[in-house]
N, C-alpha and C positions, 0 to 999 in steps of 0.2 A: 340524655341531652348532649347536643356535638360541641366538642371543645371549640374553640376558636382556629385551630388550623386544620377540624374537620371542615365545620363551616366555611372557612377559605377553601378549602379542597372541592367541595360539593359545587361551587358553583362557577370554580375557574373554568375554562376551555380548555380540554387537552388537545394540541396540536396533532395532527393526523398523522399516521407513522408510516415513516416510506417503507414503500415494500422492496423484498429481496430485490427484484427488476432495477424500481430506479436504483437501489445505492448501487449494484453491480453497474451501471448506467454510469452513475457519478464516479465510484472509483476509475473506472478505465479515464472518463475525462479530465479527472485530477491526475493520472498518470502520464495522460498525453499531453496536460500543461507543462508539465516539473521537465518532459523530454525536448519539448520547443524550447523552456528556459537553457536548458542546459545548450542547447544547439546554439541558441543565441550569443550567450557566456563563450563557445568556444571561439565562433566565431568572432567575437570583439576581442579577444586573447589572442588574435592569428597576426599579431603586430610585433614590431620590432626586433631585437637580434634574437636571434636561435633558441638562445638562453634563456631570454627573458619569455618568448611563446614557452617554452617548457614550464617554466615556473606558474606563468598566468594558468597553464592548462593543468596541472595538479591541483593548485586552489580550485579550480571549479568544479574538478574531478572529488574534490574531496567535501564542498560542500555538498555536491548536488547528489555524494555518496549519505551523507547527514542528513539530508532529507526528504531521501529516497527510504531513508532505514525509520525513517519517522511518521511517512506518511504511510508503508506498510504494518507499522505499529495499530495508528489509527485503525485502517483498513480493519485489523484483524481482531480488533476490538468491538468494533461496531461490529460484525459479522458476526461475532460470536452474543454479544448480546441480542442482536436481533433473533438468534437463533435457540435464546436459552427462553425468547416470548411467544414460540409457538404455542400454539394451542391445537389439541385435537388431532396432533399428527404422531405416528411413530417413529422413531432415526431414522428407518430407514425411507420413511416417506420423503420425511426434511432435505433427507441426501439428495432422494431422486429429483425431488422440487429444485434442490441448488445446482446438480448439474445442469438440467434444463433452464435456468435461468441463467446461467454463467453464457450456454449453447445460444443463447438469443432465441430462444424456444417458448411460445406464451404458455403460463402455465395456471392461469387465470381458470377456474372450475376443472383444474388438473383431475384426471382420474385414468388409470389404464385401461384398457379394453382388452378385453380377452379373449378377441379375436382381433389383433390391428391388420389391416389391409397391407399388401408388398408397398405400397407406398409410405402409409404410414411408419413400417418398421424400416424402410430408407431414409426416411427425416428424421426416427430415431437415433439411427446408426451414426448417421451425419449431425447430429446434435453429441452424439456420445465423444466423438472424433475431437469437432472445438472446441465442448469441455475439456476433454484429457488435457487438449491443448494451453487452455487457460490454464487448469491447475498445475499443470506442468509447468507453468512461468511463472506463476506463484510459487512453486516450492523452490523455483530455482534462486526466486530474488533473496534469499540467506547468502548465496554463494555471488550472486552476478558482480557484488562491489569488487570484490578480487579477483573474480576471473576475466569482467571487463579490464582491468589492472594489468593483467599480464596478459591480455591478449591486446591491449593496444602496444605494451611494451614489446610483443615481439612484432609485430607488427611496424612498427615504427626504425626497429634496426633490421627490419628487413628494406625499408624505403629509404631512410636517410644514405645510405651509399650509393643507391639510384638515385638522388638529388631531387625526390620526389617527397610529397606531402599528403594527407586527406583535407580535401574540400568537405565541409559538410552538407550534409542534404535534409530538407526536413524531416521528419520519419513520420508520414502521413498513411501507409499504405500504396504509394506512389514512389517511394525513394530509386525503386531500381529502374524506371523510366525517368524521373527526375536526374538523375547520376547520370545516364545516358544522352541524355538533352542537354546538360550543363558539358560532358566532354566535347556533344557535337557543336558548341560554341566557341569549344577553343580555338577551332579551326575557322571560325565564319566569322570573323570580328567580334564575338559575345555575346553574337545571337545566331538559338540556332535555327537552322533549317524544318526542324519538327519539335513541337512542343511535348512534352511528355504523354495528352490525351491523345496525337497524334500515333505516337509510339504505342501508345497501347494497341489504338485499331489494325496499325501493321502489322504486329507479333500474331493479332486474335487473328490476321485473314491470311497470313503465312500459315500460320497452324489448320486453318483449314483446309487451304488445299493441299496441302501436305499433312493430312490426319495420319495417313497409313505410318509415316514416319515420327511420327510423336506421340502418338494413339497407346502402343506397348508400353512405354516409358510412363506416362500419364497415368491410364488405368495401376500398372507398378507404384507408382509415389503417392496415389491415392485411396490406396486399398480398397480398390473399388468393387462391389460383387454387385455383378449385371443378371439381373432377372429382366422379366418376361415383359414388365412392365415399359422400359426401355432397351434402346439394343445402346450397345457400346457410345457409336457414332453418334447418336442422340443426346448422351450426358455428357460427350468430349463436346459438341457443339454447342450444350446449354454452358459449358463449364468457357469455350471464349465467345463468349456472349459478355461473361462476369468479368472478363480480361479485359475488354475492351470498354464498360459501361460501368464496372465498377471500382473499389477501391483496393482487390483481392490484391495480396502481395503474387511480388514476381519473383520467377525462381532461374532455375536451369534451361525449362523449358521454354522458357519467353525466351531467353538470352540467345537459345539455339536457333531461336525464330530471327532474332535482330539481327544477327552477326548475318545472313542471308541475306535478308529484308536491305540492308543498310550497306552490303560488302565490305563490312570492317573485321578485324583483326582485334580481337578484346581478350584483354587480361584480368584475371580477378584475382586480388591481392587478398590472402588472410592472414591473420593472428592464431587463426585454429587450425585451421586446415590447408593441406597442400594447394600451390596457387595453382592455378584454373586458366587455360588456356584454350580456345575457341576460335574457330576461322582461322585458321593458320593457312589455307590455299589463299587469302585477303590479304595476311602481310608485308608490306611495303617493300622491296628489294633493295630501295635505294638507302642508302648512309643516314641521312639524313632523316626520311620518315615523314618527308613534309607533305608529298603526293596523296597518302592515305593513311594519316596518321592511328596507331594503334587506341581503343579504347582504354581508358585504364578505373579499374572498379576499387575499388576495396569494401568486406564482404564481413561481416561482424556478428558473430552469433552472440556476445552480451552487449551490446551496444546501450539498448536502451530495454527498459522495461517491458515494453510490449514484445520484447523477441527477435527475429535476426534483422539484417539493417544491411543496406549497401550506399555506401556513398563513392564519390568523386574523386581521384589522385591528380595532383597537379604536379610540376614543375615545384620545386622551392622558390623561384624567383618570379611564377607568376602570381597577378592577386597578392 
């Protein structure tokens, strides 16, 4: 006979249980809220004397440290429970299941084949790539509250005697055409001449016709191995296609496309790494710098959760 909170049990509804997909799905969404708040936070902190921006920008650095260590908490709890309720798989099935779904890889009647096609093990390869990649910023987030810490502090006493500041930029997947559209404003009343979607199609159709010149570099930073199925030029062309239509982050290679495209003189300021200097035949001659003013980036490998980050340097006394 069933007790009474058998019988309760028997006939509740159990709620559907999300799968690996959505929660990887929600966690990245819950991490790109917590990165807008913080963006917001710093920017409403970007008021008053010197001192007092500094003090507002540690409290928000130290909350949005608090609940960054909290919601990776959750994260890692619900993953592991979700993973102690498999059924019918072995570890190392589970594993390959989670890369693949981390990869954005459907893995809905998952099964290998034993024979996969060059294309198939290309969309492997390239599943295996944005895993690494994720996991990789997931082991980093133990470290990133202190080493965002000292990399904005050096950072900052690198700007403060250039009487310069970071503007911030959303961190959308956009940021490094957003940064560059918000510089090209400084100089056109506050608005600029090309919007950020604009900037992307330039870079993707610079880089086209100038494949021979970015093509080595590319294939290099991609670790790309070109079989039979495509030739080179074919994946560099599929690849700004994504530059210009999607929301692929930008790197070196865009940058090299704009500073052309745009005939400016741009600097990338870091905390990590030596600063980065491009188009130097563009450089202004004159005193002043008002003819063709220099871009100015700053380039942030713990910035935010999801990975590097470039935003906007101003003047201290603009904005």
């Amino acid at each position: 006979m069933e007790t009474p909170e058998e019988a309760e049990g028997s006939t509740s509804k159990e709620e559907p249980q999300e799968t690996l997909e959505e929660m990887l799905s929600r966690h990245r969404k819950e991490i790109i809220k917590i990165d807008d708040k913080e963006m917001s936070l710093k920017k409403a902190a970007a008021k008053g004397s010197k001192a007092e921006q500094k003090a507002k920008k540690k409290q928000v650095e130290d909350e949005m440290s608090q609940l960054r260590s909290q919601l990776k908490a959750k994260h890692k709890q619900e993953l592991a429970l979700l993973g102690s309720k498999a059924i019918g798989s072995t570890e190392k099935d589970n594993l390959d299941v989670f890369v693949k779904a981390i990869a954005g890889v459907n893995i809905t009647g998952y099964s290998q084949s034993a024979n996969p096609s060059k294309g198939a093990r290309r969309r492997e390869r390239r599943a295996q790539e944005e895993a690494a990649r994720e996991l990789r910023i997931q082991e980093e987030q133990s470290n990133i509250i202190s080493d965002r810490v000292i990399e904005n502090e050096r950072l900052e006493r690198k700007l403060d005697p250039l009487g310069l500041r970071i503007n911030e930029i959303k961190p959308d997947g956009h940021c490094l055409y957003r940064a560059v559209e918000d510089q090209l404003s400084l100089s056109s009343n506050n608005t600029s001449p090309c919007s950020f979607q604009e900037l992307r199609k330039m870079a993707a159709n610079y880089m086209r016709h100038h494949a021979s010149d970015f093509l080595p570099f590319f294939l290099s930073e991609s670790n790309i191995e070109v079989d039979a199925d495509n030739s080179p030029l074919e994946i560099f062309e599929k690849y700004c296609k994504e530059v210009e239509s999607t929301a692929v982050w930008g790197g070196q290679l865009e940058l090299g496309a704009l500073t052309h495209c745009l005939k400016k003189h741009i600097v990338i300021y870091s905390g990590s790494f030596p600063d980065v200097e491009m188009g130097k035949e563009y450089k202004s001659e004159t005193s002043s710098n008002l003819s063709n003013p220099t871009i100015l980036l700053s380039y942030h490998r713990h910035a935010y959760g999801l990975g590097e980050h470039y935003n906007s340097v101003v003047p201290n006394a603009m904005r």
